[in-house]
LUMPAMI-259505 format. One record per residue: residue number from 1; x, y, z of N, C-alpha, C, O, CB in turn. Coordinates in steps of 0.1 Angstrom, whole numbers. Glycine has a CB too. Example, Ala and Ser with C-alpha at 12.3 -4.5 7.8 and 13.67 -1.06 7.14 Angstrom:
<recs>
{1, {132, -57, 78}, {123, -45, 78}, {132, -33, 78}, {142, -33, 85}, {113, -45, 90}} {2, {128, -22, 71}, {137, -11, 71}, {129, 0, 79}, {134, 11, 80}, {141, -6, 57}} 
</recs>
This chain:
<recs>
{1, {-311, 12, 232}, {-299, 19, 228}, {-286, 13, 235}, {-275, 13, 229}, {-300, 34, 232}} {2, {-289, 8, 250}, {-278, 4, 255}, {-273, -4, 249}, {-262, -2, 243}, {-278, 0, 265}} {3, {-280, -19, 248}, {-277, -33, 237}, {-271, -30, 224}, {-263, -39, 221}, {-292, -41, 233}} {4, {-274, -17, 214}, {-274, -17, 203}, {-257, -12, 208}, {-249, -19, 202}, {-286, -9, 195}} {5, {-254, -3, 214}, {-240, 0, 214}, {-229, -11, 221}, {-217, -12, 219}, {-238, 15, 220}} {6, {-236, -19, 229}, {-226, -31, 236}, {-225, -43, 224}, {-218, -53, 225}, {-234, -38, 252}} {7, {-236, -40, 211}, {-234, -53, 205}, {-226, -47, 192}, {-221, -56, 185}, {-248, -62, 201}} {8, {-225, -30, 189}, {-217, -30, 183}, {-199, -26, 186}, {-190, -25, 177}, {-224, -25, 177}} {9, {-200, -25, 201}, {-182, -24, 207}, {-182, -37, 207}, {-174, -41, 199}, {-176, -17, 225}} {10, {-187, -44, 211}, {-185, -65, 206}, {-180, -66, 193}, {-169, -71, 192}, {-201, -76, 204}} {11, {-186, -61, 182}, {-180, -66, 167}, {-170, -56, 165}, {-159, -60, 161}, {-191, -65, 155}} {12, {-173, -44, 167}, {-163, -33, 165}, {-149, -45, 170}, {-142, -50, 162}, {-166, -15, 177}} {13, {-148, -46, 178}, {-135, -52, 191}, {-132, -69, 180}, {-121, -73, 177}, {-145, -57, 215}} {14, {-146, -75, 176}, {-138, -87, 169}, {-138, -83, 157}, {-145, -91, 150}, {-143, -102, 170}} {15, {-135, -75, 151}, {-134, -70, 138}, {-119, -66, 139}, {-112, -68, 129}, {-145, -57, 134}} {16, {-114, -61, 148}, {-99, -55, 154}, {-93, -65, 157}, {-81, -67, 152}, {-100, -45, 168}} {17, {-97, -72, 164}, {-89, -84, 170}, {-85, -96, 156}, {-75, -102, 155}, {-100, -91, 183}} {18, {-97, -96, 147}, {-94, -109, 138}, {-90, -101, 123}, {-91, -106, 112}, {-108, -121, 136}} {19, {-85, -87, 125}, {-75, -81, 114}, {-87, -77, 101}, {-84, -80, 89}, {-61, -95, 110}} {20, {-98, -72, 105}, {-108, -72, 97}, {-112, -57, 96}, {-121, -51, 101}, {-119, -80, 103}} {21, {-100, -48, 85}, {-99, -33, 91}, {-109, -28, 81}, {-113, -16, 84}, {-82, -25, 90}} {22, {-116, -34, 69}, {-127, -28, 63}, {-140, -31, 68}, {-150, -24, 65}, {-128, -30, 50}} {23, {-141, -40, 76}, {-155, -44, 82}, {-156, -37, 98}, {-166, -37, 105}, {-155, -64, 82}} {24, {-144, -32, 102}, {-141, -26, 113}, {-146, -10, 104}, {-154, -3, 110}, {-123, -29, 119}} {25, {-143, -6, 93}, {-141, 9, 90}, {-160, 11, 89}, {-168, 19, 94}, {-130, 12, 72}} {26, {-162, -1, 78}, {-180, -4, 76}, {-187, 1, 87}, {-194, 10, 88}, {-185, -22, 74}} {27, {-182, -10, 100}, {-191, -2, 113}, {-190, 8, 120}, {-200, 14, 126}, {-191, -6, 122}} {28, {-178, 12, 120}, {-177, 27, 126}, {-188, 38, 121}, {-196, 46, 127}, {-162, 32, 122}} {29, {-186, 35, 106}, {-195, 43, 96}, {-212, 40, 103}, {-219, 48, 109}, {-191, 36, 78}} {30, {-215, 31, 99}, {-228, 29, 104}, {-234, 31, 116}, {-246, 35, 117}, {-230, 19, 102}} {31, {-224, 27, 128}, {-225, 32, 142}, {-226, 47, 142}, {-228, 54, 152}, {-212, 26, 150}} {32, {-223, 50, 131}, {-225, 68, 135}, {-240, 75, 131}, {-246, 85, 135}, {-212, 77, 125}} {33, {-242, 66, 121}, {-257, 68, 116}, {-267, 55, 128}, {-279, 55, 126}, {-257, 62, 94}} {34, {-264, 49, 135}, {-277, 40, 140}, {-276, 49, 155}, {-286, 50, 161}, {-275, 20, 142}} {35, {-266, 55, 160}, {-263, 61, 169}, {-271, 75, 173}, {-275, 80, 184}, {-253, 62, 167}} {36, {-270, 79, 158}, {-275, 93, 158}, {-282, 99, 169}, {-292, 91, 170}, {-282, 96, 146}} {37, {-284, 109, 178}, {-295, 113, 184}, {-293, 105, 198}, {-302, 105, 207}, {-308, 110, 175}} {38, {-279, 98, 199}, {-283, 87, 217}, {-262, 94, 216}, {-253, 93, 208}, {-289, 55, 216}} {39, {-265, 101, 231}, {-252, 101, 236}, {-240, 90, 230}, {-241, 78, 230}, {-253, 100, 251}} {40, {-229, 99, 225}, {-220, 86, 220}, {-216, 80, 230}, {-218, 83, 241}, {-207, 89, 212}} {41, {-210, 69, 225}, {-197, 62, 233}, {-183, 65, 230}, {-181, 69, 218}, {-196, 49, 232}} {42, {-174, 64, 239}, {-161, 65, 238}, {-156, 58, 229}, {-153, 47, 233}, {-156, 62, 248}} {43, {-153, 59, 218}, {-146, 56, 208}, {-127, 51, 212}, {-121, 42, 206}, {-150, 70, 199}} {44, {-123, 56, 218}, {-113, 54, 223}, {-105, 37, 233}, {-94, 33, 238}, {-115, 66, 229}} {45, {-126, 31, 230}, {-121, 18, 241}, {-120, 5, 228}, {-115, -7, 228}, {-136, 13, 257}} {46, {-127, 14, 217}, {-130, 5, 206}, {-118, 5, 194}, {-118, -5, 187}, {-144, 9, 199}} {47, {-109, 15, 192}, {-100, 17, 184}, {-93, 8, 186}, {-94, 0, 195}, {-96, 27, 184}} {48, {-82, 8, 174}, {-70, -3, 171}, {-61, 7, 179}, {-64, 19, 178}, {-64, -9, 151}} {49, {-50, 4, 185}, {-40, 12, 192}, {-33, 21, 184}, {-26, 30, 188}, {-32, 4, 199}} {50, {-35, 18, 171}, {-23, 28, 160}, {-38, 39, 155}, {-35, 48, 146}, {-12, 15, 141}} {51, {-49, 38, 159}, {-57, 48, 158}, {-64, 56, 171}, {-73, 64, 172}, {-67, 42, 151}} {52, {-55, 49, 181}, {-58, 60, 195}, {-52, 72, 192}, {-59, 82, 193}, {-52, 56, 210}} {53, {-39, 74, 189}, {-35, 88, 188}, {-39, 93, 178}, {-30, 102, 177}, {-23, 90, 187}} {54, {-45, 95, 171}, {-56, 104, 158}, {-72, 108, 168}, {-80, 117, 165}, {-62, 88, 141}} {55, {-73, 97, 180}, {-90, 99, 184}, {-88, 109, 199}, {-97, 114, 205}, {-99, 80, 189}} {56, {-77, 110, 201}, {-68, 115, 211}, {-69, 133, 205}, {-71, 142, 213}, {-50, 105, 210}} {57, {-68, 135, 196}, {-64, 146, 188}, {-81, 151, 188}, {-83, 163, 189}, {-55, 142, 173}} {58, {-93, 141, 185}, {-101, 149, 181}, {-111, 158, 185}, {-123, 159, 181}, {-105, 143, 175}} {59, {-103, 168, 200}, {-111, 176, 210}, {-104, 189, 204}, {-108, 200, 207}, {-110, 174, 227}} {60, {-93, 185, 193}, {-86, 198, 191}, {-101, 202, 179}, {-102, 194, 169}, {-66, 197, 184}} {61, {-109, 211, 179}, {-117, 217, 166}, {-108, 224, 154}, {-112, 223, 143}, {-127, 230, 172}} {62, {-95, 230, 156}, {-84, 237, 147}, {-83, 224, 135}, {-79, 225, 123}, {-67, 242, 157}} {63, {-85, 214, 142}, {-79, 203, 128}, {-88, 198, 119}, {-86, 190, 110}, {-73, 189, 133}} {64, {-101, 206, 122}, {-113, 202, 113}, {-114, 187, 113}, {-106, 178, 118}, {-112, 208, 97}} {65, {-130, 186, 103}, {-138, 171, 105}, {-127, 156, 99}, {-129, 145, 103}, {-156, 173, 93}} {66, {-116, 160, 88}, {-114, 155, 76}, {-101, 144, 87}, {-102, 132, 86}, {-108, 168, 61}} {67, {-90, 149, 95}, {-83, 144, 97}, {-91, 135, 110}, {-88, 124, 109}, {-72, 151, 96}} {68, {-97, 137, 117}, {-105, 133, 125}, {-110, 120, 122}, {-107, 110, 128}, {-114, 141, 125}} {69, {-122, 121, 109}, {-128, 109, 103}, {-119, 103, 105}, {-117, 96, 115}, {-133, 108, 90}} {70, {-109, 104, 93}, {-96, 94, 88}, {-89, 87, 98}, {-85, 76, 97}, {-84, 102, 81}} {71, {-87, 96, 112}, {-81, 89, 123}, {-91, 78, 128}, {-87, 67, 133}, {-76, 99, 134}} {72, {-100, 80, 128}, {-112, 72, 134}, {-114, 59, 126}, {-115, 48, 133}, {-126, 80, 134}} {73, {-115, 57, 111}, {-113, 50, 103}, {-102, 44, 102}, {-102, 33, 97}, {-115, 54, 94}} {74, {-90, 49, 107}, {-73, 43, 106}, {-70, 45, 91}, {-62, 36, 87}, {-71, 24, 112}} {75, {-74, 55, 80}, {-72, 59, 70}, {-62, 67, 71}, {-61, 71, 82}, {-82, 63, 66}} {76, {-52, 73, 64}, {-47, 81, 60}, {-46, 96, 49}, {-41, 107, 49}, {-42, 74, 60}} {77, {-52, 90, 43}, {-54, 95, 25}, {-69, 104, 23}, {-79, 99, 27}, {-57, 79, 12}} {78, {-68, 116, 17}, {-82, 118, 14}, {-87, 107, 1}, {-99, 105, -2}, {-83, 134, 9}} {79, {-78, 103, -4}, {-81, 100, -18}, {-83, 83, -20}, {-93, 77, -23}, {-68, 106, -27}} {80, {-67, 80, -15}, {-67, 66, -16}, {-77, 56, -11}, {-82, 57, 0}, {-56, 64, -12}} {81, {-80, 46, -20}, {-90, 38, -12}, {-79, 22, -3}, {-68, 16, -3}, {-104, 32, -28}} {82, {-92, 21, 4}, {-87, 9, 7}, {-85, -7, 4}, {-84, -11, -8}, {-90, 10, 12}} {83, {-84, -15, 15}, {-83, -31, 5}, {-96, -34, 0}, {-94, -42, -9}, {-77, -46, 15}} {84, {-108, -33, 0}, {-121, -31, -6}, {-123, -22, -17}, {-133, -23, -24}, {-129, -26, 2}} {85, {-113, -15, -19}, {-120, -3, -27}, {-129, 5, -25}, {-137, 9, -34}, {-125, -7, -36}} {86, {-129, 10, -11}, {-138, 20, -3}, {-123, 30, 4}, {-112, 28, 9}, {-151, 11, 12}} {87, {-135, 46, -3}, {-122, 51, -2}, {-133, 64, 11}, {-145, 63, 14}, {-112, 58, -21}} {88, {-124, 73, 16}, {-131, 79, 25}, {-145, 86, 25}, {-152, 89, 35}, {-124, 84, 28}} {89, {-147, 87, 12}, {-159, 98, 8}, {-169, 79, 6}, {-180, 81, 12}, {-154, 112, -13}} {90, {-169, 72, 3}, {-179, 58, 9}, {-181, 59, 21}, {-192, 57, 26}, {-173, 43, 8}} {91, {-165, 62, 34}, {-170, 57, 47}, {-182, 71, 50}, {-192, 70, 56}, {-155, 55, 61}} {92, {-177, 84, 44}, {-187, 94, 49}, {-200, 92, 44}, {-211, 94, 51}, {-182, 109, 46}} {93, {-199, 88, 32}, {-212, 85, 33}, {-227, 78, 38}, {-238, 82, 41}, {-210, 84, 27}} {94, {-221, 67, 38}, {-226, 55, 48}, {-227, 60, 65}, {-235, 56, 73}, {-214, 42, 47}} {95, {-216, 70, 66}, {-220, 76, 85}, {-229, 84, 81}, {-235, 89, 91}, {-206, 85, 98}} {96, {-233, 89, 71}, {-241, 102, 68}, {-238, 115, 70}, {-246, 123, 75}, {-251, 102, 72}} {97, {-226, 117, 67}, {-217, 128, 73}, {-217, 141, 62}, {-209, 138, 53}, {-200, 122, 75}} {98, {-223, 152, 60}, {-224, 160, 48}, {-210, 168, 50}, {-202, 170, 41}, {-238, 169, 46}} {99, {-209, 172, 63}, {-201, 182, 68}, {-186, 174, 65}, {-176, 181, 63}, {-205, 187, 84}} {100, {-184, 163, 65}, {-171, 156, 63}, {-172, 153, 50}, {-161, 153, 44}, {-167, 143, 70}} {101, {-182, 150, 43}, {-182, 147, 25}, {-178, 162, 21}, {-170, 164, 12}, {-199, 142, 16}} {102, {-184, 171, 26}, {-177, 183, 22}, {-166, 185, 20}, {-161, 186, 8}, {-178, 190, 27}} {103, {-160, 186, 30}, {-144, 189, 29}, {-135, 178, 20}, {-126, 180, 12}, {-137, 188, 46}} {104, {-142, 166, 23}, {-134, 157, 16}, {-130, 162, -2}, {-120, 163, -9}, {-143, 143, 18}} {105, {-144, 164, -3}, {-150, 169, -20}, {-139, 180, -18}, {-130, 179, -27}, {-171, 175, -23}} {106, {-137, 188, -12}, {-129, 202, -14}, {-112, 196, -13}, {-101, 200, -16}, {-134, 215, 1}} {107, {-115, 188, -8}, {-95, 181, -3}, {-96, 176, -16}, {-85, 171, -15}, {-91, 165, 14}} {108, {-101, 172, -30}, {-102, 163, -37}, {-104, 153, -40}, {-98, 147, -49}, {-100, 164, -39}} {109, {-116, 149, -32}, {-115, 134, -32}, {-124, 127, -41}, {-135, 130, -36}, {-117, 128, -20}} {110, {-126, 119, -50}, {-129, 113, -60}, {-144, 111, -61}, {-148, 99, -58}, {-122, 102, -61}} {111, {-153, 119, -63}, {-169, 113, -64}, {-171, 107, -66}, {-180, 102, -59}, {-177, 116, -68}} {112, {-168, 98, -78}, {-167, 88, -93}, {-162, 79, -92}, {-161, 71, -102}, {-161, 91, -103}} {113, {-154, 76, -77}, {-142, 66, -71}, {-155, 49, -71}, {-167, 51, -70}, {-135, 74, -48}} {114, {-151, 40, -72}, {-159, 27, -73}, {-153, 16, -60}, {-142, 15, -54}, {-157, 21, -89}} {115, {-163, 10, -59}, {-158, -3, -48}, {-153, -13, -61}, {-157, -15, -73}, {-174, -12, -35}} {116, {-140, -18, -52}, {-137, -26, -62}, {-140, -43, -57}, {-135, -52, -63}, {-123, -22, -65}} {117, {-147, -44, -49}, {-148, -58, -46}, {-166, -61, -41}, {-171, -52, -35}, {-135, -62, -31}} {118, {-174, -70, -44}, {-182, -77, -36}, {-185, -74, -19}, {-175, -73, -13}, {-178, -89, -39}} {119, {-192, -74, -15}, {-189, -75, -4}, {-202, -74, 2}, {-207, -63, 6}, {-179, -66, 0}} {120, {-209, -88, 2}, {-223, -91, 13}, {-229, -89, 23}, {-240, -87, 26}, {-225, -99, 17}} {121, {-217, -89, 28}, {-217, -87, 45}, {-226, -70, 44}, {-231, -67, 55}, {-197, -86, 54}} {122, {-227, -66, 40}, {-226, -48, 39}, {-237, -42, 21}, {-241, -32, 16}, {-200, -42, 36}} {123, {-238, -52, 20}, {-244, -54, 8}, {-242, -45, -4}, {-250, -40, -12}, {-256, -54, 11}} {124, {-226, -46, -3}, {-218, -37, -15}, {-219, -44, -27}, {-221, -56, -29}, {-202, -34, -12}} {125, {-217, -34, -37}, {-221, -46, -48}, {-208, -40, -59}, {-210, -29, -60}, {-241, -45, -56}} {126, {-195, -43, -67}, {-189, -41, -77}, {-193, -28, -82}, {-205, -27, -85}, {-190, -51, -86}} {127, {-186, -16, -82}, {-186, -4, -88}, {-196, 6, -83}, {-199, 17, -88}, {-188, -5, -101}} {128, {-201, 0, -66}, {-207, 13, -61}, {-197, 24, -59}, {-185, 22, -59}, {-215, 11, -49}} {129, {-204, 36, -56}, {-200, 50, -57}, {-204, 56, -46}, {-216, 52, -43}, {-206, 58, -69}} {130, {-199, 67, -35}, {-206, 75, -25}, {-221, 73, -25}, {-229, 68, -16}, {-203, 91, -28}} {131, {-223, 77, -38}, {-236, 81, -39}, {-246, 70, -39}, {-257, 72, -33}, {-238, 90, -50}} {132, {-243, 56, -46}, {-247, 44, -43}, {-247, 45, -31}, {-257, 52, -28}, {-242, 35, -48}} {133, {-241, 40, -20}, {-237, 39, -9}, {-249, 46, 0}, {-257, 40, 7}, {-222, 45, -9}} {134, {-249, 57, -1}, {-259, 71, 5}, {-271, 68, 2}, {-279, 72, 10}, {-257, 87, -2}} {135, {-277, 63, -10}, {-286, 62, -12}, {-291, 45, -7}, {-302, 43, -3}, {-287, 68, -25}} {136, {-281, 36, -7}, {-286, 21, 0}, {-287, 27, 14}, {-298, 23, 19}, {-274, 5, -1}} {137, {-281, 35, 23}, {-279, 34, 38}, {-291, 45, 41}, {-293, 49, 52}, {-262, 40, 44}} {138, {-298, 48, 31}, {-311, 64, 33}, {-303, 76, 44}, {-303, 80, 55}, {-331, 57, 44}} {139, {-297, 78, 34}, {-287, 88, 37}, {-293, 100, 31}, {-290, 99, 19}, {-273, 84, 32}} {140, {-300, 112, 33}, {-310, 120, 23}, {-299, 132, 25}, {-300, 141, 17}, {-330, 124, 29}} {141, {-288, 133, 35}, {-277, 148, 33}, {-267, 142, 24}, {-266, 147, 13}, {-267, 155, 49}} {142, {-262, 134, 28}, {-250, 128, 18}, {-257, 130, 6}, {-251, 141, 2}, {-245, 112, 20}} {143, {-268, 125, -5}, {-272, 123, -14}, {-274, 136, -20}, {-272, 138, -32}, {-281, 116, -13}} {144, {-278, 144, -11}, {-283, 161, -12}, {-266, 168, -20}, {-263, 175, -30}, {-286, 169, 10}} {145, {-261, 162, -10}, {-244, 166, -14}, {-236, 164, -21}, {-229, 173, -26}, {-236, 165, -8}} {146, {-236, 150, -22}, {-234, 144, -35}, {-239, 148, -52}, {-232, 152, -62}, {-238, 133, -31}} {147, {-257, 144, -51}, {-259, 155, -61}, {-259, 166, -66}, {-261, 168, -78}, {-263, 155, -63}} {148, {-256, 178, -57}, {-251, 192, -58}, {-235, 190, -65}, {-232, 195, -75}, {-251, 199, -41}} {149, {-227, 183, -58}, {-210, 182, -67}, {-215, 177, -78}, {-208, 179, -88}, {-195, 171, -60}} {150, {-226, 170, -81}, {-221, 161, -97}, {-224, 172, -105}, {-216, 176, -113}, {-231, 145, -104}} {151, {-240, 181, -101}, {-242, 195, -110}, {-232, 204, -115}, {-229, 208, -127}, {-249, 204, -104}} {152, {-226, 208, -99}, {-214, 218, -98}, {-201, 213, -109}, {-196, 222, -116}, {-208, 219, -80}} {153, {-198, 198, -109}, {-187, 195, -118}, {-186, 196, -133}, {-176, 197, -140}, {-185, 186, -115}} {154, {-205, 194, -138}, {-207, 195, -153}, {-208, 212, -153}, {-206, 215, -165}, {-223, 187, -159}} {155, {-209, 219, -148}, {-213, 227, -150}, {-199, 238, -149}, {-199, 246, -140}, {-224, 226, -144}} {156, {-187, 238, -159}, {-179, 246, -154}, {-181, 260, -156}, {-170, 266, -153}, {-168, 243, -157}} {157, {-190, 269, -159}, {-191, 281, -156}, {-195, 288, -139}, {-196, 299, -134}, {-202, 283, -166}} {158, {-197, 274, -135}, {-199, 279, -117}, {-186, 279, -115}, {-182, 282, -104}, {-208, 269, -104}} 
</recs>
């Protein structure tokens, strides 16, 4: 566990340093799912400096999970995606976050939203979706959650 988090504040840090803010967002995400279950780390030694003051904020519980993520990601938007075409409800997915896909889904954020680029490294592929995403990373809450909103959305009598 030790190695696994010193080798990912190494990439986290050259991902920051060589201006690499979706491959920086990718790991955060995944660092939260390989992490699971081993005391975190300080997130605050790994951030870009214009996302310390968002990680700074996230002992306040009043501001809920949503602005939190986003600060941690250096996102802004529930909605908007980024220079990939990964928009926040991808990064929750991929951390395996149900409790933040939630809110997001309730803030409105696009289920149906697509990657718009390739991307190997991470083994994204053109027009994945949350739920793509959740289901490559074996993500079984995200997926859970995900397919509950697709029901809930055909279904407008709920």
């Amino acid at each position: 566990c030790v190695w696994l988090r010193a080798i990912l504040e190494v990439k986290l840090q050259a991902c920051l340093q060589n201006g690499k803010l979706a491959d920086y967002r990718m790991i955060m995400s995944l660092r939260a799912c390989l992490l699971r279950g081993f005391h975190t780390i300080d997130t605050t030694s790994i951030a870009a400096p214009e996302f310390r003051a968002w990680l700074a904020r996230e002992e306040d519980p009043s501001l809920g999970a949503v602005p939190c993520f986003l600060g941690r990601l250096g996102l802004r938007d529930v909605v908007a995606p980024d220079e990939q075409g990964r928009a926040p409800l991808h990064y929750a997915a991929v951390a395996g976050d149900p409790f933040v896909m939630h809110e997001l889904l309730v803030l409105k954020a696009d289920i149906h939203s697509c990657v718009k680029l390739v991307d190997p490294s991470f083994w994204t592929l053109l027009n994945f979706t949350p739920l793509h995403l959740a289901a490559l990373f074996g993500m079984p809450y995200p997926i859970g959650c995900l397919l509950l909103t697709l029901t809930w959305s055909k279904d407008p009598g709920t």
